[in-house]
C-alpha positions in Angstrom: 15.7 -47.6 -21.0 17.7 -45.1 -19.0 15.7 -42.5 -16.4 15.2 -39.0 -18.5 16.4 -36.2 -16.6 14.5 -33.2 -16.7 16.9 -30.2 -15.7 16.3 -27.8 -13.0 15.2 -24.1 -14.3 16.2 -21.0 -12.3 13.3 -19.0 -11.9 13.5 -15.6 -10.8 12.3 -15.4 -6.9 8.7 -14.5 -6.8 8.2 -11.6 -4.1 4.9 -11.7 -2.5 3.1 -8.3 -2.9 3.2 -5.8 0.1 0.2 -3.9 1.7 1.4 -1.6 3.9 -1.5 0.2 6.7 -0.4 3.5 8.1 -3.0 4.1 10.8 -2.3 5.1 14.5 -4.9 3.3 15.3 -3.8 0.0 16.4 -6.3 -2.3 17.1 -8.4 -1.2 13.6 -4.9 -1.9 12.1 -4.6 -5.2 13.6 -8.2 -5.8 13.1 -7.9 -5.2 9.2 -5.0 -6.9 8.8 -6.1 -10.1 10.4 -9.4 -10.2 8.5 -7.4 -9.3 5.0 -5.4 -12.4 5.8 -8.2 -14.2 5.5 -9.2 -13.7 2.5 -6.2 -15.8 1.3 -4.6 -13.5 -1.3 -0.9 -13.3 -1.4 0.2 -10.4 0.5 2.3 -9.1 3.2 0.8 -6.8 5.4 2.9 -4.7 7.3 1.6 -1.4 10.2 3.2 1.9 10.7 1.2 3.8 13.0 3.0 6.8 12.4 4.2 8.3 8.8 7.6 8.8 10.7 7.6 4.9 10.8 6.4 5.2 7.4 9.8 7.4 6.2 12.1 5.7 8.2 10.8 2.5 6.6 11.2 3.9 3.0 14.3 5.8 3.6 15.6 2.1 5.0 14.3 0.3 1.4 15.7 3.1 -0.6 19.1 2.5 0.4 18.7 -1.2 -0.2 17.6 -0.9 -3.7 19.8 2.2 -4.7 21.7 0.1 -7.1 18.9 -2.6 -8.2 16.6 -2.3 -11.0 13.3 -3.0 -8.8 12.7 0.2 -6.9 9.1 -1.3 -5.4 8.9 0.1 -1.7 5.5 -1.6 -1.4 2.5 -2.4 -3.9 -0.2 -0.9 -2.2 -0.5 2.1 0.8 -3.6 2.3 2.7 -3.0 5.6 4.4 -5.2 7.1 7.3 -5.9 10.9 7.0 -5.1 12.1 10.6 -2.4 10.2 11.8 -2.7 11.8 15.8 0.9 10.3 17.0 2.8 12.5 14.5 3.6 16.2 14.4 3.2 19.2 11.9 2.7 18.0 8.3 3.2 13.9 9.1 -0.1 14.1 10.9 -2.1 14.9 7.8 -2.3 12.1 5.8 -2.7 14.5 2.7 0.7 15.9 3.6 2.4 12.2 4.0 1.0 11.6 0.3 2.5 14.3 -1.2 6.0 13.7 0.4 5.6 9.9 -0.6 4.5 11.2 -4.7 7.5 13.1 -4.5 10.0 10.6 -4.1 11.6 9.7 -7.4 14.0 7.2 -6.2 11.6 4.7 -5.6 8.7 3.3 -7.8 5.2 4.8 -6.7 2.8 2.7 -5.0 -0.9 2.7 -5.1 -1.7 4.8 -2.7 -5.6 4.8 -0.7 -7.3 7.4 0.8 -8.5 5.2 3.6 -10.1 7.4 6.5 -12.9 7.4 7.8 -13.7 11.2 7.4 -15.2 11.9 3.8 -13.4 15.7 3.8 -9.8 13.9 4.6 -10.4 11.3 1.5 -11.0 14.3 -0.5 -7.9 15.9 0.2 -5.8 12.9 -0.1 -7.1 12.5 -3.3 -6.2 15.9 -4.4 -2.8 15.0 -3.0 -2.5 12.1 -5.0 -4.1 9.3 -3.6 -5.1 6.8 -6.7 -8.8 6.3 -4.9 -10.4 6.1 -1.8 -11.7 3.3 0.4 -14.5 3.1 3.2 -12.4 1.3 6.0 -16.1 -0.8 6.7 -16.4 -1.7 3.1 -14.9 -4.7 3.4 -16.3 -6.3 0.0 -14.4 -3.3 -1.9 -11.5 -3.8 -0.1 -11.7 -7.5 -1.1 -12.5 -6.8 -4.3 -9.9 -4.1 -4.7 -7.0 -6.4 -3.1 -7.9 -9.1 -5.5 -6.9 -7.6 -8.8 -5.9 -3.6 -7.4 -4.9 -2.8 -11.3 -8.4 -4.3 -12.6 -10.1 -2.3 -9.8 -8.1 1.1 -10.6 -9.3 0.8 -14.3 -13.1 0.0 -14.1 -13.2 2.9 -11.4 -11.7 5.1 -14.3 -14.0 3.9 -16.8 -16.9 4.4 -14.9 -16.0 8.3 -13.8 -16.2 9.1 -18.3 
């Protein structure tokens, strides 16, 4: 009986997800990142510790996926609310939201409100920030990380 030959299916390339940190602090940064790699989910992390790294970084994607049908710049933005290395507006994290929000070219990100001063997480709320995170939480962040969709719709349920 001859050998049956089971063909070989394309699949579309599966894209990891991408978490980007923009924190000029680098050794938190490096610090989170290392200990959100081990919690074995399937993400790229990648650090800008200054919104200017942040733009360039976008403006660089943009161009790149001017003409594709996937405008995804990154999944998820963790974004720090004084960002100390940057100057005028780029240095409030509330500021750096907005620009981000409006940016049509691209598809928006979830974007956290992650410093550590309550008043900042406020304002990058109001600025458009999808929620805010407690950078020593780590068990939200976790939880958050594992299903960030899940996570976004229980919080909404639970502020009715």
């Amino acid at each position: 009986m001859p050998e049956q030959f089971e063909p070989k299916i394309e699949k579309e390339p599966q894209f990891k997800k991408e978490v980007w940190i923009v924190d000029d602090n680098e050794l938190l940064a490096e610090a989170l990142i290392s200990l959100w790699q081990d919690f074995e989910l399937d993400y790229i992390f990648n650090h800008f510790p200054t919104a200017k790294n942040l733009f360039e970084e976008i403006e660089k994607r943009s161009k790149q996926i001017e003409n594709k049908e996937n405008k995804k710049i990154a999944d998820i933005i963790f974004m720090d609310g004084h960002l100390e290395k940057d100057k005028d507006e780029l240095s409030d994290g509330a500021q750096v939201i907005k620009k981000i929000r409006e940016i049509k070219e691209i598809e928006q990100p979830i974007i956290v409100a992650f410093s550590s001063d309550f008043d900042k997480n406020v304002e990058m709320l109001l600025a458009g920030a999808n929620l805010s995170l407690d950078k020593m939480k780590t068990q939200n962040i976790k939880e958050f990380l594992k299903q960030p969709k899940e996570f976004l719709e229980r919080l909404k349920e639970e502020s009715k």
